[in-house]
C-alpha positions in Angstrom: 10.6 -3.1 70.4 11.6 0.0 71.8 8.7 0.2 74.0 9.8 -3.4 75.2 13.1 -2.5 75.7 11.6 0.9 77.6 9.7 -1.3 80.5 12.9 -3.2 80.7 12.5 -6.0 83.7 14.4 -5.0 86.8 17.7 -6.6 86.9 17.7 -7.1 83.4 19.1 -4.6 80.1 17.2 -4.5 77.5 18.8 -2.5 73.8 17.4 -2.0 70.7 20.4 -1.5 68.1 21.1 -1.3 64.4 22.6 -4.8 63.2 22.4 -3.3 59.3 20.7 -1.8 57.1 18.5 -3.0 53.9 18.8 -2.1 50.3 16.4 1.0 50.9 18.6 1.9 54.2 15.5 0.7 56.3 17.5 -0.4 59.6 17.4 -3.9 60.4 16.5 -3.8 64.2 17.3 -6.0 67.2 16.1 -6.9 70.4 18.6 -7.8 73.2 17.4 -8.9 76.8 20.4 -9.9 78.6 22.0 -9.6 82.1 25.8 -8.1 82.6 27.3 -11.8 83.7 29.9 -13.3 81.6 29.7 -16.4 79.8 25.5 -16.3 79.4 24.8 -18.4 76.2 22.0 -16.6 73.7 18.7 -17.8 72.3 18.8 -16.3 69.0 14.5 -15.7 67.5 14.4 -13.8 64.0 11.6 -14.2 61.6 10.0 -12.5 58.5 13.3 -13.4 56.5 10.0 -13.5 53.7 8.3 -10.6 53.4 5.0 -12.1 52.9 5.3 -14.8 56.2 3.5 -12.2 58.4 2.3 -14.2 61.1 5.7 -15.1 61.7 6.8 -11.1 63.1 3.2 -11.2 64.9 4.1 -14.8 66.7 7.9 -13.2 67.4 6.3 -10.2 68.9 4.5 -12.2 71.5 6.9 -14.3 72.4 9.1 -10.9 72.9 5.6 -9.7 75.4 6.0 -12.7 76.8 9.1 -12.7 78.3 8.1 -9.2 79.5 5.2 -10.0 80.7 5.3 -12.8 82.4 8.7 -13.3 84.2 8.4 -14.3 87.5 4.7 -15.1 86.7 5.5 -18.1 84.6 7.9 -20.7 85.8 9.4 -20.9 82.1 9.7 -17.8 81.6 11.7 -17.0 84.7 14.4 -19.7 84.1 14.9 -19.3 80.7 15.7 -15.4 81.4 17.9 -16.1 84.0 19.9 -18.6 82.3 19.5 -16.6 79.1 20.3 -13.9 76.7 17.6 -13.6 73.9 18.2 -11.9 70.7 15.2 -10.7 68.7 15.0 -10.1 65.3 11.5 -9.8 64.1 12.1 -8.4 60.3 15.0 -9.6 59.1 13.4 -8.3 55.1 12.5 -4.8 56.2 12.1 -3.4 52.5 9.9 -6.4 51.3 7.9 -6.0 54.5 6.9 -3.1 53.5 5.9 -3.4 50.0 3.5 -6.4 51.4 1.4 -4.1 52.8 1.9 -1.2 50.4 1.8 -3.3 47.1 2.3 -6.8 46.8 0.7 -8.7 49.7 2.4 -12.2 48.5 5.8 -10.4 47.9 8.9 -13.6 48.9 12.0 -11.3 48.1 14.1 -8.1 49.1 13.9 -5.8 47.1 17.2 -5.2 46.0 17.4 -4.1 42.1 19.1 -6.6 39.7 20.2 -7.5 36.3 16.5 -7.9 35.2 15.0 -4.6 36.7 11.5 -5.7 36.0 12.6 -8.4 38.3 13.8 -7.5 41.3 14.2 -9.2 44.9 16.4 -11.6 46.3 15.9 -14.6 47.8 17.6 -14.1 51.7 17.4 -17.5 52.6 19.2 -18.7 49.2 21.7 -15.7 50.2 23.6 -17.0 53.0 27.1 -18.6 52.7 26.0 -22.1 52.7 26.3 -24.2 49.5 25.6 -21.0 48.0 23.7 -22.1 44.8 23.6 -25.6 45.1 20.6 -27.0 45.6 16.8 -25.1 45.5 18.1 -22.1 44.2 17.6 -20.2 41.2 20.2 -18.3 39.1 17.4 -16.3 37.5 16.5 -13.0 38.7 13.2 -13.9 38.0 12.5 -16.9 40.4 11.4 -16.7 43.6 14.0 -18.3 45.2 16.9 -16.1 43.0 20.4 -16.7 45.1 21.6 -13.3 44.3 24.6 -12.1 42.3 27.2 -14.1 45.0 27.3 -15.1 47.9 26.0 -13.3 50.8 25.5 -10.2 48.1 22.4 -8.9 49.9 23.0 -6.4 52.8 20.5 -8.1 55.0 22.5 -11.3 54.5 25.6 -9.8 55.7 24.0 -7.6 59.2 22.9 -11.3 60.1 26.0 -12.8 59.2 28.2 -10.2 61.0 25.8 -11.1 63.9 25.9 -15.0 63.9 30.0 -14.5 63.3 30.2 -12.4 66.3 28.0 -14.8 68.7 28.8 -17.6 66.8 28.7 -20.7 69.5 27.5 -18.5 72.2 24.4 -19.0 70.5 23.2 -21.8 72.2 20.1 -22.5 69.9 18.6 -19.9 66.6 15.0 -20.1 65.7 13.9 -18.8 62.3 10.6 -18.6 61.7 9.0 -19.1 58.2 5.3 -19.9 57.0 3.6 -22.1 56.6 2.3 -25.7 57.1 3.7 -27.0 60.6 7.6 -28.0 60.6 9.9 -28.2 63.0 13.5 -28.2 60.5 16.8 -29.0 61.6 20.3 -28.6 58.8 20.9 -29.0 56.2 19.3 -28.1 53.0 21.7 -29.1 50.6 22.7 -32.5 48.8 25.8 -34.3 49.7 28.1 -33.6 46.7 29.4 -37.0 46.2 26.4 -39.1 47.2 23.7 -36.5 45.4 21.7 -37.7 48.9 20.2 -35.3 51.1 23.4 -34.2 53.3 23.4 -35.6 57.0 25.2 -33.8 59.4 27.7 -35.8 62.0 25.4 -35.0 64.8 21.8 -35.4 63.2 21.0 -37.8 65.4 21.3 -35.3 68.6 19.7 -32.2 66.7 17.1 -34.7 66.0 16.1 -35.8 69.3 15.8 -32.3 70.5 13.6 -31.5 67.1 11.3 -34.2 68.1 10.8 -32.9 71.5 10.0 -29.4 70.3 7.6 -30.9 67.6 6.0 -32.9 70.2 5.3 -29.9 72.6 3.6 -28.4 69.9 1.5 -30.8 68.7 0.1 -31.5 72.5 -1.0 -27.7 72.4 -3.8 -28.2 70.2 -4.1 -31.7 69.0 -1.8 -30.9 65.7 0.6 -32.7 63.4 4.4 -31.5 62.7 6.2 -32.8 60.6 10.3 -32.5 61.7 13.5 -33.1 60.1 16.3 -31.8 58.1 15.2 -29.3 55.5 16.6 -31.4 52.3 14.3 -34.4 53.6 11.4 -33.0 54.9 10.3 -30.4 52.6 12.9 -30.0 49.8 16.4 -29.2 49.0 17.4 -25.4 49.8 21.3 -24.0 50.0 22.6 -20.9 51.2 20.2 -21.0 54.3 20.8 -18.9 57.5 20.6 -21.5 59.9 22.7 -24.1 57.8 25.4 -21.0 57.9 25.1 -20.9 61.4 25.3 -24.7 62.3 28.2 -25.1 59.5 30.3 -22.2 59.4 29.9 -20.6 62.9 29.6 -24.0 65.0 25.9 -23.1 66.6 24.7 -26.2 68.0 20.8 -26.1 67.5 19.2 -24.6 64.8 16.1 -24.7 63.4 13.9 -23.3 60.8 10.3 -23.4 62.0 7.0 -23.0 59.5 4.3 -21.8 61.6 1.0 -22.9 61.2 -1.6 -22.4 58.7 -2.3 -23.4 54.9 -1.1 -19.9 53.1 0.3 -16.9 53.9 -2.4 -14.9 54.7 -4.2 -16.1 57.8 -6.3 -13.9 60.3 -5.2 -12.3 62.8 -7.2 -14.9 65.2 -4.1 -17.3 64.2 -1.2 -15.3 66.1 -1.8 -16.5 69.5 -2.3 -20.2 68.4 1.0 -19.2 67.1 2.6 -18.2 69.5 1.4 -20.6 71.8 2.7 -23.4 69.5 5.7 -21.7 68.7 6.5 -20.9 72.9 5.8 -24.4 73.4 8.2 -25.7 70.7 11.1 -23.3 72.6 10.6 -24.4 75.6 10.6 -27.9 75.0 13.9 -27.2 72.5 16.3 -25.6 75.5 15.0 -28.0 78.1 16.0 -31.3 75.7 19.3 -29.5 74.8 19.9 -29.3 78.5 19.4 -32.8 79.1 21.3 -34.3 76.0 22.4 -37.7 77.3 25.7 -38.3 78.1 28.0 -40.3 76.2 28.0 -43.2 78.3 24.4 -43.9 78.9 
């Protein structure tokens, strides 16, 4: 990141800064490319919010080259700069990134200490203030998908928070990236409280046209299948997500949770530029669909 931000593109400022720290005091780092004009809406890209989703900080770091790279050079790449501010956060779980490739290759969690200490970790995407232990969520330090003491208890949970607060519907469209098996996921993860249905939000039908024509992109790449959709209904109910609090509480527009490909977490390292092509693809496709969202009267 810093040597990104070092070989800044001319015209452009590029910062690395401190959004929080873990439980360990690891800094949570982030990459701004941005220009000084008022009013420039963000892309927002973090990934690794699981410690053990690997191939999701590789595919974000190439995307991040990318845009270095290749501005100018590729016809996407220049507009979407121009127009742009993109926000980078490749290791959102900086303490259980680690201890994958110290100790525990398959660790999910943080690795925050809790009422169990034999168990420790919590779930960041079961964290966030969103139907906070509703649905898909443990209350059991033990679980892999353990919610935490409270609500948006984890220091990683609240340096993202601050974040999305800050930006809130200057973000324009936020990308997390999770592995594995090929979905492009739209909010919400949790059941509707009177109807016990998966919950549909007012606008699904808009966040669901431009899911479709990132999930499309994709699958042209390489002749794929992705599956898209709302978290609850595509692959299971899941409160207190970090793009659900962004779409519900902070009014970000587009949001999506994307599982990159492959059929386990540990793939080899052949896999990251399919990746990133994929995942490039997917963006691309999102912004240009938001951009063109019919109006009301056609």
């Amino acid at each position: 990141m810093d040597k990104i931000a070092a070989k800044c593109i001319p015209g452009f400022v590029c910062v690395v800064d401190v959004i929080g720290s873990s439980f360990e005091k690891q800094p949570i780092k982030r990459l701004k490319i941005s220009k000084n004009v008022a009013n420039r809406r963000v892309i927002w890209l973090d990934a690794t919010t699981h410690a053990r989703e690997w191939l999701t900080t590789a595919t974000t770091f190439k995307i991040m080259k990318h845009l270095q790279d290749k501005y100018k050079v590729d016809s996407s790449v220049t507009k979407l700069l121009d127009k742009y501010d993109w926000h980078f956060i490749p290791v959102v779980n900086p303490d259980g990134y680690l201890y994958t490739w110290t100790a525990s290759r398959l660790w999910r969690k943080n690795r925050r200490i809790n009422s169990k200490p034999s168990c420790p970790g919590v779930d960041l995407n079961r964290n966030a203030d969103s139907e906070w232990g509703s649905n898909g969520a443990s209350s059991d330090p033990c679980s892999e998908t353990y919610a935490g003491p409270s609500v948006a208890s984890e220091l990683e949970t609240k340096a993202l928070q601050t974040i999305v607060t800050a930006l809130g519907s200057k973000i324009i469209e936020m990308i997390t990236l999770h592995a594995y098996g090929n979905y492009w996921l739209i909010p919400f993860g949790h059941t509707d409280n009177r109807t016990k249905l998966c919950y549909v939000a007012p606008d699904a039908t808009e966040t669901m046209r431009v899911a479709n024509a990132a999930a499309n992109a994709i699958e042209k790449v390489f002749n794929t299948k992705w599956k898209r959709g709302t978290i609850c209904s595509t692959i299971y109910p899941a409160s207190g997500g970090m793009i659900d609090y962004a779409k519900g509480k902070q009014g970000v527009p587009y949001a999506a949770g994307v599982e990159v490909r492959g059929n386990g977490f540990i793939v080899p390292p052949s896999q990251i530029n399919p990746s990133f092509l994929e995942v490039w693809a997917g963006i691309v496709a999102s912004i240009e669909a938001i951009e063109n969202k019919p109006s009301l009267d056609q």
